[in-house]
MIDO-836687 format. One record per atom (N, C-alpha, C): atom name; x, y, z; residue in one letter. Coordinates in nm, 2 decimals, decimal comma, m for minus. Example, Ala and Ser with C-alpha at 12.3 -4.5 7.8 and 13.67 -1.06 7.14 Angstrom:
2
<N <1,32 m0,57 0,78> a>;
<CA <1,23 m0,45 0,78> a>;
<C <1,32 m0,33 0,78> a>;
<N <1,28 m0,22 0,71> s>;
<CA <1,37 m0,11 0,71> s>;
<C <1,29 0,00 0,79> s>;
END
This chain:
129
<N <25,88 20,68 9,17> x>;
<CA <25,75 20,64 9,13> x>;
<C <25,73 20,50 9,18> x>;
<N <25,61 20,49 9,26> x>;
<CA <25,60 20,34 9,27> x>;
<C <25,59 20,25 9,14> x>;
<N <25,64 20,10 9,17> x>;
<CA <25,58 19,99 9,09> x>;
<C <25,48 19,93 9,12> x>;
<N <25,46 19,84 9,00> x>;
<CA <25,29 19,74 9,02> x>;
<C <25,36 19,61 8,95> x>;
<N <25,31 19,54 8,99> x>;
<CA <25,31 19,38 8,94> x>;
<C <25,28 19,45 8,79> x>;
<N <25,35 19,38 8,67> x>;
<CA <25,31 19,41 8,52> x>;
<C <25,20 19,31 8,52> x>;
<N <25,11 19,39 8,42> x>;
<CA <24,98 19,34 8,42> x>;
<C <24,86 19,36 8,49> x>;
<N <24,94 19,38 8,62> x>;
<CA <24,85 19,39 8,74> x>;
<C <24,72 19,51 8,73> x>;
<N <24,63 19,46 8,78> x>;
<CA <24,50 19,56 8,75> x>;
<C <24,54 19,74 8,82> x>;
<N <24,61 19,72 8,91> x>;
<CA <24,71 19,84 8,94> x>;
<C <24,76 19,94 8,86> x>;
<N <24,85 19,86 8,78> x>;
<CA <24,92 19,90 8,67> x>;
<C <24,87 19,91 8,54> x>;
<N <24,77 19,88 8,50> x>;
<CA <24,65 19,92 8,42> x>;
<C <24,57 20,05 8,42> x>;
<N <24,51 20,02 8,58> x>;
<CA <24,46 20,14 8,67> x>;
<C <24,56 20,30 8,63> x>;
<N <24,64 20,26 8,66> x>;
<CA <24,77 20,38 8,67> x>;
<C <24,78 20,46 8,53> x>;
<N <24,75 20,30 8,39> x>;
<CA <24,78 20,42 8,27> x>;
<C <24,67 20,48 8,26> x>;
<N <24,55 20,43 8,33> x>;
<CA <24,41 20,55 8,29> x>;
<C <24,47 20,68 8,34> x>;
<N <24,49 20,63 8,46> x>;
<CA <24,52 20,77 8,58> x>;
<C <24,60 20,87 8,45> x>;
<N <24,72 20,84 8,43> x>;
<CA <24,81 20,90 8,27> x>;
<C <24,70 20,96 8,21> x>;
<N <24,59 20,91 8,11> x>;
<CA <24,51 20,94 8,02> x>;
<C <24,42 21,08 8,08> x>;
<N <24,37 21,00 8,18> x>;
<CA <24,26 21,14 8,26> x>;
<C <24,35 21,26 8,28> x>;
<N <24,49 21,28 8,33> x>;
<CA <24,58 21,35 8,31> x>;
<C <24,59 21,42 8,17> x>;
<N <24,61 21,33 8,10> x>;
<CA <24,69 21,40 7,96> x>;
<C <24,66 21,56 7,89> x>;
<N <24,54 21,59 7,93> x>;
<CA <24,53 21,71 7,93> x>;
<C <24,53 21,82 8,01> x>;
<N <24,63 21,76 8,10> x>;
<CA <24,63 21,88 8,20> x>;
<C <24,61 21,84 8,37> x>;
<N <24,44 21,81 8,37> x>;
<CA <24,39 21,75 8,47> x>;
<C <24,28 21,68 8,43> x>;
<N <24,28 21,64 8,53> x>;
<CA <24,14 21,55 8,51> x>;
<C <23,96 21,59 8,56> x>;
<N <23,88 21,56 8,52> x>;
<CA <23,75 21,61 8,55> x>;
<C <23,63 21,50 8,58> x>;
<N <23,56 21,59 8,62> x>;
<CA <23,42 21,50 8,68> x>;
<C <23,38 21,41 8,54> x>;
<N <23,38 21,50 8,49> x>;
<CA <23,33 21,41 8,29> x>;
<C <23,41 21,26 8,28> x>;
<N <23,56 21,27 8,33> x>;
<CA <23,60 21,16 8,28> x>;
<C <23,58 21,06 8,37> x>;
<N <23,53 21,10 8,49> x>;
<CA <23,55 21,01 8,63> x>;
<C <23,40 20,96 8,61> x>;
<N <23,28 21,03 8,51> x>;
<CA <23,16 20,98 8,51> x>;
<C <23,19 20,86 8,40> x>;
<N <23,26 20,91 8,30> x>;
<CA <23,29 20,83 8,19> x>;
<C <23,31 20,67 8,25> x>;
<N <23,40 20,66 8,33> x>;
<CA <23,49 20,55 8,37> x>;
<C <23,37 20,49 8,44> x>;
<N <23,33 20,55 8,55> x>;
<CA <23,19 20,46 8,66> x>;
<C <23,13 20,42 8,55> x>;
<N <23,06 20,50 8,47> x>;
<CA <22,96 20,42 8,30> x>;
<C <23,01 20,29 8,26> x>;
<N <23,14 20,30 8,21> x>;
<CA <23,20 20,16 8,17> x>;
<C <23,25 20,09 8,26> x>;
<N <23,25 20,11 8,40> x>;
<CA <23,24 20,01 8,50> x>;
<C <23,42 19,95 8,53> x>;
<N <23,50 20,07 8,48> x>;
<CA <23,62 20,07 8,48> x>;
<C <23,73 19,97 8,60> x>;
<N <23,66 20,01 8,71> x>;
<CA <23,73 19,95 8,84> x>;
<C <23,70 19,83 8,79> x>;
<N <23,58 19,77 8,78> x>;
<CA <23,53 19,63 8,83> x>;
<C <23,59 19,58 8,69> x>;
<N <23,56 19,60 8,60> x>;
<CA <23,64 19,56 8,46> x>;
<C <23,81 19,52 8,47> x>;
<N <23,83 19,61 8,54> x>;
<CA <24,02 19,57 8,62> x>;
<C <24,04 19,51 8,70> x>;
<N <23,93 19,47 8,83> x>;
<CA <23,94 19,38 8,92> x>;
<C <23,95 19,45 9,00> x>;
<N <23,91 19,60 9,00> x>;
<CA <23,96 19,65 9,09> x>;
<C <23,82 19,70 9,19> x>;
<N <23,81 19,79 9,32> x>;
<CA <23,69 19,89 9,33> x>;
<C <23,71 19,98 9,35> x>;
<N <23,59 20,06 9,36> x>;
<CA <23,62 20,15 9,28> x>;
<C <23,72 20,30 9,41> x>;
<N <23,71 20,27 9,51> x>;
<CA <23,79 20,30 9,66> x>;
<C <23,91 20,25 9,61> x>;
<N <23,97 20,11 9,54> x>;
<CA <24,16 20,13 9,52> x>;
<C <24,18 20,19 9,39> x>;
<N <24,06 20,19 9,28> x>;
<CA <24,12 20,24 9,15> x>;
<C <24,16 20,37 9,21> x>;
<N <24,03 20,46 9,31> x>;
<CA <24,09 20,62 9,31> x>;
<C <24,21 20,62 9,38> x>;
<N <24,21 20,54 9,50> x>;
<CA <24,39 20,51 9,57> x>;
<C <24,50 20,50 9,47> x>;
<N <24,49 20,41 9,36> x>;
<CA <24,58 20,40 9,27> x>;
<C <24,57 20,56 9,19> x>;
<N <24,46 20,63 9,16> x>;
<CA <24,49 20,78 9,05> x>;
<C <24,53 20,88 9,20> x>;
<N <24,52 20,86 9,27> x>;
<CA <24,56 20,96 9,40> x>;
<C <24,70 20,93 9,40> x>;
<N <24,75 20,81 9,41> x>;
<CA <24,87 20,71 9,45> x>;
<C <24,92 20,79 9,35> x>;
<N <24,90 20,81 9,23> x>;
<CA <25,00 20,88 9,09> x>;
<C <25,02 21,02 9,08> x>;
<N <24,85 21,08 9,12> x>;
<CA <24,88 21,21 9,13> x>;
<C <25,00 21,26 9,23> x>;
<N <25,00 21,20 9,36> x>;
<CA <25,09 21,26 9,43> x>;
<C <25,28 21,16 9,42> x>;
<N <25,30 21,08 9,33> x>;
<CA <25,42 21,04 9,30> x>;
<C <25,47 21,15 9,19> x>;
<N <25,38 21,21 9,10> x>;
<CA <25,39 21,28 9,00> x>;
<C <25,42 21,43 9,10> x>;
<N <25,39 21,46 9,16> x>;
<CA <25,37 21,58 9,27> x>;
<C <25,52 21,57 9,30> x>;
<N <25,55 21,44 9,37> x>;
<CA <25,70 21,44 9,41> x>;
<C <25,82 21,46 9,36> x>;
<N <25,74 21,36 9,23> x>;
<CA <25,86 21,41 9,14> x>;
<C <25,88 21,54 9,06> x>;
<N <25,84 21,65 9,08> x>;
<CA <25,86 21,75 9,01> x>;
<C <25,86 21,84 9,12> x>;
<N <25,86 21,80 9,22> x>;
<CA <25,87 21,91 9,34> x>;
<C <25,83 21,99 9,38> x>;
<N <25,61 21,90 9,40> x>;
<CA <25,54 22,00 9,39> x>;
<C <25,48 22,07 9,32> x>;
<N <25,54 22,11 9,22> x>;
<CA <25,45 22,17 9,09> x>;
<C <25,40 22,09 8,98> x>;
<N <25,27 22,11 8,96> x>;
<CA <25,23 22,00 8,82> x>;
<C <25,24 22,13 8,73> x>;
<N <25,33 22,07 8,64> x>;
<CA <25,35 22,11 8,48> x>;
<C <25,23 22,05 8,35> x>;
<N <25,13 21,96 8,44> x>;
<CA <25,08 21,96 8,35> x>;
<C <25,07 21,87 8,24> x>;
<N <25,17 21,79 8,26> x>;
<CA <25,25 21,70 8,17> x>;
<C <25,31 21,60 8,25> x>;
<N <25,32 21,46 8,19> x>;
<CA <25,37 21,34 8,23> x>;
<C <25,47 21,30 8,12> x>;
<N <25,61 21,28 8,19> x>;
<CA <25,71 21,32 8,15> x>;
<C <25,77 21,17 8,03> x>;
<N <25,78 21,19 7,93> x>;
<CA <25,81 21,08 7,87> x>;
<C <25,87 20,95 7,92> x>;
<N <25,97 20,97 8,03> x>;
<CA <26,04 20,82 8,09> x>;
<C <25,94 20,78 8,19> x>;
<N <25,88 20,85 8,20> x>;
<CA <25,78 20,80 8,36> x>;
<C <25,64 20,73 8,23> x>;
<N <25,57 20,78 8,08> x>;
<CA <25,49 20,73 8,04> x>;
<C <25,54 20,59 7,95> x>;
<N <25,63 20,59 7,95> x>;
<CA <25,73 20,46 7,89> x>;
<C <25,71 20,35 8,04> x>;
<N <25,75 20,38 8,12> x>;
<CA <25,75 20,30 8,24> x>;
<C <25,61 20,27 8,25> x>;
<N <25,51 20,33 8,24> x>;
<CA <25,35 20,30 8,27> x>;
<C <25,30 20,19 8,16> x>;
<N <25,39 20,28 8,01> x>;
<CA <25,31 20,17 7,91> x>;
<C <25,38 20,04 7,93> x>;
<N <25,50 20,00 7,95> x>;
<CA <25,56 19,90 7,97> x>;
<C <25,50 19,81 8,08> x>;
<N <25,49 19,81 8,18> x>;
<CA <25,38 19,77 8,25> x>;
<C <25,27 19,67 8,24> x>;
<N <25,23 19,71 8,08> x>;
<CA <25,11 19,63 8,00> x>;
<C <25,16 19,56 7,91> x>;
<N <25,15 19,45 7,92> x>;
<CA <25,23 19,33 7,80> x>;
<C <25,10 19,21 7,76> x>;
<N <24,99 19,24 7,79> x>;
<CA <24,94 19,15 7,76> x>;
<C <24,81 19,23 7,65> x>;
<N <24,83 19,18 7,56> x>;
<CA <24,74 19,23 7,46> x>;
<C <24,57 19,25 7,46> x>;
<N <24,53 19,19 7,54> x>;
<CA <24,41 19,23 7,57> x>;
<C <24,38 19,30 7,69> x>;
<N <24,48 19,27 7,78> x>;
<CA <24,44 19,38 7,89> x>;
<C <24,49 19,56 7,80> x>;
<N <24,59 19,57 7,68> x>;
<CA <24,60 19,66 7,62> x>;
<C <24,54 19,75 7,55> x>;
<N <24,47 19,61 7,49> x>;
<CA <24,33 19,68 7,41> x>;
<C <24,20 19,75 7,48> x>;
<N <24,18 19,68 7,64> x>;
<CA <24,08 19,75 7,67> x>;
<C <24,18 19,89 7,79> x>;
<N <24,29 19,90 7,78> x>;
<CA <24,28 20,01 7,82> x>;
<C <24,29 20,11 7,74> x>;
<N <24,31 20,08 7,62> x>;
<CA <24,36 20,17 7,48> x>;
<C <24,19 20,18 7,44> x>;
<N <24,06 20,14 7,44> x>;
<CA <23,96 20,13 7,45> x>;
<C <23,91 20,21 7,53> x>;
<N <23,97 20,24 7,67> x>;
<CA <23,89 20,30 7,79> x>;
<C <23,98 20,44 7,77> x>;
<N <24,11 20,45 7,77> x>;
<CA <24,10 20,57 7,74> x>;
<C <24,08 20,66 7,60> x>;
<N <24,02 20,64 7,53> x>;
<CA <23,96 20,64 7,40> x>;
<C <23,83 20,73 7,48> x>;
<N <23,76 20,67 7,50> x>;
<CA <23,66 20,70 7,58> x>;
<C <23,64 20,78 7,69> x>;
<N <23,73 20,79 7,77> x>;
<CA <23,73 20,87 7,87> x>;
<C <23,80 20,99 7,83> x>;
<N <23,87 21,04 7,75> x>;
<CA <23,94 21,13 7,63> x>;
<C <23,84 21,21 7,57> x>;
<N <23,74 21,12 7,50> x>;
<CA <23,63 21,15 7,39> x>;
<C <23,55 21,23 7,51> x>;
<N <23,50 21,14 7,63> x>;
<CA <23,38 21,25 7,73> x>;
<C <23,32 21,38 7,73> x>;
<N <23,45 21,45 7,69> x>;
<CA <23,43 21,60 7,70> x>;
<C <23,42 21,68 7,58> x>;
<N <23,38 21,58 7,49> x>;
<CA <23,38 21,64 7,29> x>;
<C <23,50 21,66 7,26> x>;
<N <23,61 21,70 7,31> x>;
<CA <23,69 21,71 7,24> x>;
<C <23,83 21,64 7,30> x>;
<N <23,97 21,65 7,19> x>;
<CA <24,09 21,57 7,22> x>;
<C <24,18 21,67 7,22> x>;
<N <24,22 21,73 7,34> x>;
<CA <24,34 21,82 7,38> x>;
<C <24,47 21,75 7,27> x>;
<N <24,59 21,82 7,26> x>;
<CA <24,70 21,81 7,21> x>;
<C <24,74 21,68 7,28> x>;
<N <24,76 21,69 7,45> x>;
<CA <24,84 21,61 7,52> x>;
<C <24,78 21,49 7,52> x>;
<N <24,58 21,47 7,48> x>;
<CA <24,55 21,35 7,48> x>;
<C <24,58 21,29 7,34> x>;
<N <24,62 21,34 7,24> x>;
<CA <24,64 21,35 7,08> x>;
<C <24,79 21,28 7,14> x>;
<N <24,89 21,29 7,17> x>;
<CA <24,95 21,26 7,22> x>;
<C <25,04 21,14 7,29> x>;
<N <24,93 21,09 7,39> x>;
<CA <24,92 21,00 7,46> x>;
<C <24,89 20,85 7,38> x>;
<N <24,77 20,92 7,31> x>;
<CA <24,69 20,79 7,25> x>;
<C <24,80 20,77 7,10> x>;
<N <24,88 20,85 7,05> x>;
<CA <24,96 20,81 6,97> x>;
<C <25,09 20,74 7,02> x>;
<N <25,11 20,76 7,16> x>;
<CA <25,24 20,68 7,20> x>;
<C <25,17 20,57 7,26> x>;
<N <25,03 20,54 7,31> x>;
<CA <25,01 20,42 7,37> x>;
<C <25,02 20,30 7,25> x>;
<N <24,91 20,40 7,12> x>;
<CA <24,96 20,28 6,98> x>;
<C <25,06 20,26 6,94> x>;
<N <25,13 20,32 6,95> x>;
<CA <25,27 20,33 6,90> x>;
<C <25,38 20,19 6,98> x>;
<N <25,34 20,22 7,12> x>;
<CA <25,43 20,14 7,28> x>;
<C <25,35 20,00 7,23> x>;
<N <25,20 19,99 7,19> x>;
<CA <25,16 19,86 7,19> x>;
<C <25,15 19,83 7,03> x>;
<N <25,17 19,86 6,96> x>;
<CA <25,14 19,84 6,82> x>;
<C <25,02 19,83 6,74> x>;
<N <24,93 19,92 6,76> x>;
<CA <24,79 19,96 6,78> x>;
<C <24,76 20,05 6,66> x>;
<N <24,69 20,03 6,56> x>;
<CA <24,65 20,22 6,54> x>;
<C <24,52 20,22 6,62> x>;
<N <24,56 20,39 6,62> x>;
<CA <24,45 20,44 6,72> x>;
<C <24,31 20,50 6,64> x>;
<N <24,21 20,46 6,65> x>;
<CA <24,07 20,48 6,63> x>;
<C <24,03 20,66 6,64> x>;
<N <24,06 20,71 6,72> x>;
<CA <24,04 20,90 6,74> x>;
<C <24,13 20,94 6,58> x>;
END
């Protein structure tokens, strides 16, 4: 799995990529979600490298399982994503954006139930859902 500079708008970028995942796959709902709140530019990023960075993940995640998505992002690899984020506000607004991008679709799959309890949990957060 590639690295990012910790902190880096990259590695921010990457734990949404996680989130939009968490239930499986990702959808047009959450990719409209993200453009609304202006996600790239809010990271520093645009919006051409954020999708390079969720492309960049989908297919490291691809490699590592050998081709098959399960579906699932494997606990040492979402430890490594949340570790990444050490700075408490860039934490809050991703713990913020995927809150939101989660909620898009009315409802919160198991695996996003999931996610958003280990991101509060990795940052010391309670979670709002």
């Amino acid at each position: 799995m590639q690295t990012y500079p910790v902190n880096s708008p990259e590695a921010a970028a990457r734990v949404l990529a996680m989130a939009m995942l968490a239930d499986g796959q990702y959808s047009m709902t959450e990719i409209r979600a993200l453009d609304r709140q202006q996600v790239p530019a809010r990271l520093g990023l645009t919006p051409e490298a954020f999708k390079t960075v969720v492309d960049g993940f989908c297919q490291d995640l691809l490699l590592a399982s050998a081709g098959h998505w399960t579906g699932t992002v494997d606990a040492a690899t979402r430890e490594q994503l949340m570790g990444e984020i050490t700075e408490r506000d860039l934490q809050d607004m991703i713990l913020q954006q995927c809150e939101a991008l989660m909620l898009a679709d009315g409802h919160l799959a198991d695996g996003e139930v999931d996610l958003l309890d280990a991101l509060g949990a990795a940052w010391r957060r309670p979670v709002l859902v």
